[in-house]
C-alpha positions, 0 to 999 in steps of 0.5 A: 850541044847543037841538038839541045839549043835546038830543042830549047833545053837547058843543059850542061853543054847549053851552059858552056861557056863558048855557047853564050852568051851571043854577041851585040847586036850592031846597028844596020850596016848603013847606018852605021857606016853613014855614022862613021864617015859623018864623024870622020868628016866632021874631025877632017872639018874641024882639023882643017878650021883648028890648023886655020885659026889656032882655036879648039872647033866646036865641029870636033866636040859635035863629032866626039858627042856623036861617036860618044867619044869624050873630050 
């Protein structure tokens, strides 16, 4: 399997299911990192305004548009 993925050769064992296809590409890890702790600081924020003043924070919907989460 190995010699014909080399060689670019479109075979049987280049067809099996465990050879592809390759996984997702994920963003550079320190972006996606800075992403992560951004929206996780912004649901703390929006945690802290919500128990505070007992109305829903726009900081939570901000934090849900970025991580692409919806409401």
């Amino acid at each position: 399997t190995l010699r014909d993925l080399v060689l670019e050769r479109d075979t049987e064992l280049t067809r099996l299911p465990w050879v592809g296809p390759f996984g997702r590409r994920w963003e550079p890890e320190p972006l996606r990192w800075s992403g992560v702790r951004l929206v996780h600081g912004l649901m703390q924020a929006a945690d802290r305004r919500e128990a505070r003043t007992g109305r829903s924070s726009r900081l939570a919907r901000a934090a849900e548009a970025l991580s692409g989460r919806t409401g």
